[in-house]
N, C-alpha and C positions, 0 to 999 in steps of 0.2 A: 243793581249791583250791591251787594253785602259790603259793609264800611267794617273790615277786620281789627284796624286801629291799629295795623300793626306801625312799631315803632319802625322810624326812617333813620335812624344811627343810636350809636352809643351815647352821644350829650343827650340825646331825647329819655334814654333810660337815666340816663344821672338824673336827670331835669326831674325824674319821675320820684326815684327815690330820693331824694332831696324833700319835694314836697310831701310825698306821700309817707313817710317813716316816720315823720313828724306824726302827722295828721294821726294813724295807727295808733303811737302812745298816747297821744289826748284823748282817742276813743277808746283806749283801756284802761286810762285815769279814770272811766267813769266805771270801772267794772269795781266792784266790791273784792275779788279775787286778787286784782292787780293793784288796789291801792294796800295791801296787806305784805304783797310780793317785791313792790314797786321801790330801789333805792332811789333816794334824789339825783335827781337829774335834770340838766342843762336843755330844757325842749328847742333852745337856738341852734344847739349844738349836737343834737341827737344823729344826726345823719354822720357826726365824725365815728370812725372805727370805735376810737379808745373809750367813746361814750357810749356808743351803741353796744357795745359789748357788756357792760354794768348789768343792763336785761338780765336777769337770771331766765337759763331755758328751759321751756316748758316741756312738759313730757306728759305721757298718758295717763302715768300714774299719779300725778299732781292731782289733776283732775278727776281720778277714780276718787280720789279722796271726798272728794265734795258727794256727800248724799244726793240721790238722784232726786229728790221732792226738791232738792233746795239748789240744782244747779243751774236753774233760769237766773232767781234772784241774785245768785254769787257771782255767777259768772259772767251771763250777760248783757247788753249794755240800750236792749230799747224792750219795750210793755211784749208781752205772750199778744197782745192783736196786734203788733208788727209782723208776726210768724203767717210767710204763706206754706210751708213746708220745712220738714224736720228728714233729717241725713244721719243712716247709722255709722258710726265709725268700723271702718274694716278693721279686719284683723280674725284673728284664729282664737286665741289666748285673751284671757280676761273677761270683767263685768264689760260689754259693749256701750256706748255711748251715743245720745242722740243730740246731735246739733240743729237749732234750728237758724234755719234761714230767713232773711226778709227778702220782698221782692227788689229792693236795690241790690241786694246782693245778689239776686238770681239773675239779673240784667249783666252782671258782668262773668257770670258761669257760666250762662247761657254763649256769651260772645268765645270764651275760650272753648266751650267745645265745638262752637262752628269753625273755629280753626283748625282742631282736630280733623275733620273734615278735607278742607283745604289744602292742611301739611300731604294729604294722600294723594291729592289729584281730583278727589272724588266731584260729582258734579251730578246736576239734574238725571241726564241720561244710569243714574245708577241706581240700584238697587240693593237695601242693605238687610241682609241676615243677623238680627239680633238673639246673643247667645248670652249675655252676661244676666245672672239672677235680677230679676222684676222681684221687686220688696222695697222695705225701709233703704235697702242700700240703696244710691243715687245711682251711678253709672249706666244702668241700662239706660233709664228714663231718660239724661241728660245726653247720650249720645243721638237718642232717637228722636227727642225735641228737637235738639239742633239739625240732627239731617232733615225734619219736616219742614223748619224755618228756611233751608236751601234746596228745598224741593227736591231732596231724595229719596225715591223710597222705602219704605220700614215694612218688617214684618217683627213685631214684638213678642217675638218668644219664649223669651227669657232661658232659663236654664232648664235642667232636664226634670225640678219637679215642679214649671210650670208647663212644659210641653215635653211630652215625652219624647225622649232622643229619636224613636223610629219615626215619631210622625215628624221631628225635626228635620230627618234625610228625607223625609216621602215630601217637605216644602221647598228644601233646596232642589229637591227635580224638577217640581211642578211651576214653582214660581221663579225659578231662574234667579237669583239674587246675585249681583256680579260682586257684593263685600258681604264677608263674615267678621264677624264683631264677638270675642268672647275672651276667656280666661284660656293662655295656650294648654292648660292642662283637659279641659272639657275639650277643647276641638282635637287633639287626639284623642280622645273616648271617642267622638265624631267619627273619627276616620276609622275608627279599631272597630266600631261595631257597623261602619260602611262596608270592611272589608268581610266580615261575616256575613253582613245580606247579601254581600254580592253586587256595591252598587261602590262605584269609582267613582270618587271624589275627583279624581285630576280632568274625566268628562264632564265633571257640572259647570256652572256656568260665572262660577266665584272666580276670580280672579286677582284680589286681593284681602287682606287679611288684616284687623284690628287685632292686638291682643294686648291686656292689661293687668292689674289687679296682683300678678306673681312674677317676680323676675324672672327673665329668660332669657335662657346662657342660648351661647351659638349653636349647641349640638340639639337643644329642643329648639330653635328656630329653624335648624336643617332637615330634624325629622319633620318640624308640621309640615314646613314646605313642598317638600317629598311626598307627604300624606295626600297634599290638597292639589298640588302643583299650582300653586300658587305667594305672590310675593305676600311675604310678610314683613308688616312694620308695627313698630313698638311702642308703645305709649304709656307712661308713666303720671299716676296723680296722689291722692291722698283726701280720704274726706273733709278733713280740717283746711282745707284749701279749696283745690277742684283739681283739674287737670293741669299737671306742673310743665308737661314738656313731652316732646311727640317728636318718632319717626318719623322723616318727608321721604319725598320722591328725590333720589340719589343715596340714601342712606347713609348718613353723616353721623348719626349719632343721633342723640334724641338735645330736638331744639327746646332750651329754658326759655320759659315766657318770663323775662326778666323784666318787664314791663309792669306784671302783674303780681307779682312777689321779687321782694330782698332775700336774697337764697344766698347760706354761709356753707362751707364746709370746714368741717371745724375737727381736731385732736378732740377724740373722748377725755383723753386722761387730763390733758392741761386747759381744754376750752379753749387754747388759742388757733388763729385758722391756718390749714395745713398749706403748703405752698401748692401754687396752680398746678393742677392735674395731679395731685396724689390723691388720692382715697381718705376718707375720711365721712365722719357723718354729718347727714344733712338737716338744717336749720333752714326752717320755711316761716318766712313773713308775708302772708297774705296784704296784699296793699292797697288792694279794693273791696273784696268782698267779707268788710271788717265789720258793718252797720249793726250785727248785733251777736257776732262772737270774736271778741279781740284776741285771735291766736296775735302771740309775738312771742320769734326766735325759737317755734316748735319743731322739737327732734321728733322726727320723723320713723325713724328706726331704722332708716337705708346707708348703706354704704355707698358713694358715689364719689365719683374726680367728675370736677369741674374745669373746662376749658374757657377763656374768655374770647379767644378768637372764635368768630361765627365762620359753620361752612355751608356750602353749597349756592345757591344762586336764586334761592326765591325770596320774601321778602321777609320770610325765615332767617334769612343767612344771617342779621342783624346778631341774632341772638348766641351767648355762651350755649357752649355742646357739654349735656352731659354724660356720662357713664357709667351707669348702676351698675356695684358688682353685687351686692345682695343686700337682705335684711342682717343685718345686727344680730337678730339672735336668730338660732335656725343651725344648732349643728348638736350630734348624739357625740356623748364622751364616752368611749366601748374601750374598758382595761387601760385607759388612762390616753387614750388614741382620741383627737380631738375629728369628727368626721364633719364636713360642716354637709347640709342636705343639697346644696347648692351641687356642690361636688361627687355625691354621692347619686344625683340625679342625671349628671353627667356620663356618672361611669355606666349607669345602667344602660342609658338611652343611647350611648355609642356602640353598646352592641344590637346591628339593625335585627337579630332575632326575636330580641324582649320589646315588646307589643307596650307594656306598661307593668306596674308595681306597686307596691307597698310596703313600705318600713315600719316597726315595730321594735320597741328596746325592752326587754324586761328582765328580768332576775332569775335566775335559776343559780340556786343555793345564794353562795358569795362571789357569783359571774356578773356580770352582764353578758347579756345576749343581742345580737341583731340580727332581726328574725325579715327574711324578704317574702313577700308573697307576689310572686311573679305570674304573668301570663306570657308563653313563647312561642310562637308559628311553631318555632321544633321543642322540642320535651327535653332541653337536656341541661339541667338543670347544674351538671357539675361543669356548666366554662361560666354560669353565673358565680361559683363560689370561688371559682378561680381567678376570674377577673377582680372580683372582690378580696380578695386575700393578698393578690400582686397591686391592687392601687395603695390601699389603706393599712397591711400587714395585720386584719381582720378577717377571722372566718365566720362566716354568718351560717345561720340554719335559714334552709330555703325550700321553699312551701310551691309547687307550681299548681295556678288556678286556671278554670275552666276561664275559655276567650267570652270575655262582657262581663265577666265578674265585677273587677274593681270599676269600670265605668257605669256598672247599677248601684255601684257603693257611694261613688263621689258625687253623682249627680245631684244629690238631695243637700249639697253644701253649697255653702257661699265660697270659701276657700275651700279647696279638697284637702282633707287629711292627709295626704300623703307621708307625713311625717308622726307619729307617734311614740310619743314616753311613756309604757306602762310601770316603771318604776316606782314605787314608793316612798 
């Protein structure tokens, strides 16, 4: 029987950050980065709000700062032969980042993704379709170790330019895999180029769904659904950490491993924390897997309300429910129309015609432009300009593409494009 460590009440998390936020900033006292960053501070007293808040927060760009030759020595806190693996930082935008990890620290990443697992139901008897990009990025790797350590099956696919999407539908027939595992945007390319072979997804043999990596509003968790006919649950994490907090069985909202990170939500503009359940951005303090990269108080770039009351009834329910509404940045400003892609992802995918898309902004003279390049079961391109024009009081130019276009486009990303600024 797998020892998940989950905590047994709320004083066992106090218990936790108490000792453990402590522990965090003495192991970034030794960083080079955070003795420069570092105001004084009360280490008795570290776990109080009004102390703990003095942290100034870390952000990505802090960190681009530091030269990549010189960002072991600055930053982190034990010898290059503590390193058993190095983790790319996601993201779309910017110089990428590689964090390495020690095996103390992989010993406790390893445990939260076996709980990812768990929070599903999933068990020995299952089989799992892995979809998320095989590389420097962690997440495939780590969901697929963890289901090996509970005796789940894997088939390690990775994404569509480590296996091609066809041969990926010709494994889901053959090998029956009752979970898929990937980014919701690739498993609708899945389903959009199943529907052109000619091979229904809602008769294969998946039955539930992972998906990570991009936030996902309820109208693309409705269509994957539909796609695959199968339940989908949502899991949310971040490289500089690991997996933050997951979908269960009842679908409650996605459970905070509060156990394993101090998680704030905080006012962008004042830094102070928002009151329970507003929206607000999120501040992650890794609490164990610190041994040799001391994130503390890193924004994250997610919009999210946090609850403190736990729901549901497994031994999840301990834990604060969150609710990502999106990334931070992630919206086109078209003649002074603020659109965020969040919403403009919505509008598209609520009409069940539109298969899938692509946004584009550019300049024509002294306009902007938002250019869509749609694919649609029907060709009729003017209820997309119209739907478009009645959400946002935006009229876009609109491009329709042959069906598998954009999914031989995206498949070759870690993130898919779906969003671009050709502006200057």
């Amino acid at each position: 029987m797998t020892d998940f460590r989950w905590p047994k009440s709320q004083a066992d998390i106090e218990r936790i950050h108490r000792e453990r936020t402590r522990l965090a900033v003495e192991r970034a006292l030794q960083s080079e980065f955070w003795r420069r960053r570092m105001p004084p501070i009360d280490l008795d007293r570290v776990h109080e709000h009004e102390v703990w808040r003095r942290i100034p927060v870390l952000t990505k760009e802090a960190l681009r700062e530091i030269p990549p030759a010189h960002f072991h020595d600055e930053f982190c806190i034990a010898p290059r032969t503590k390193v058993v693996e190095y983790w790319r930082s996601g993201g779309a935008t910017g110089r990428p980042l590689f964090y390495p990890r020690s095996a103390e620290d992989m010993q406790h990443n390893m445990l939260i993704f076996e709980r990812a697992w768990a929070l599903i139901g999933a068990t020995a008897d299952d089989c799992a379709h892995i979809s998320f990009p095989l590389g420097v990025h962690p997440v495939a790797h780590l969901y697929a170790r963890a289901a090996i350590n509970l005796g789940i099956g894997t088939v390690w696919c990775g994404a569509g330019t480590n296996t091609p999407s066809e041969t990926q539908l010709e494994l889901i027939d053959h090998l029956k895999p009752t979970v898929w595992i990937g980014m919701a945007s690739y498993g609708l390319h899945l389903a959009n180029l199943a529907e052109v072979k000619g091979f229904n997804l809602k008769d294969s043999a998946v039955k539930k769904i992972i998906v990570a990596a991009e936030p996902l509003s309820p109208v693309k968790r409705e269509k994957l659904e539909r796609a695959w006919g199968a339940e989908v649950f949502d899991h949310f994490g971040m490289t500089e950490g690991a997996l933050v907090s997951g979908e269960a069985v009842g679908h409650h909202g996605l459970h905070a491993f509060a156990d394993m990170y101090f998680l704030e939500v905080i006012d962008d503009q004042s830094g102070e924390p928002v009151a329970e359940g507003e929206v607000g951005s999120l501040i992650v303090t890794p609490l164990w897997s610190n041994s040799m990269t001391p994130f503390l108080r890193w924004s994250s770039g997610d919009l999210v309300s946090l609850s403190s009351q736990g729901a549901g009834d497994g031994p999840w329910s301990v834990y604060p429910v969150m609710r990502h509404a999106r990334r931070t940045v992630g919206f086109f400003k078209v003649r002074g129309v603020n659109i965020n892609h969040a919403d403009l992802e919505d509008a598209m995918f609520r009409d069940p015609e539109v298969v899938d898309f692509r946004a584009e902004l550019f300049n024509e003279g002294s306009n902007d432009v938002l250019h869509l390049h749609v694919e649609m079961k029907v060709q009729h391109k003017e209820r997309v300009i119209e739907a478009i024009r009645r959400t946002f009081q935006v009229t876009p130019q609109v491009t329709l593409l042959e069906r598998g276009t954009i999914a031989r486009e995206f498949e070759a990303n870690i993130k898919a494009p779906r969003f671009v600024d050709k502006r200057g």
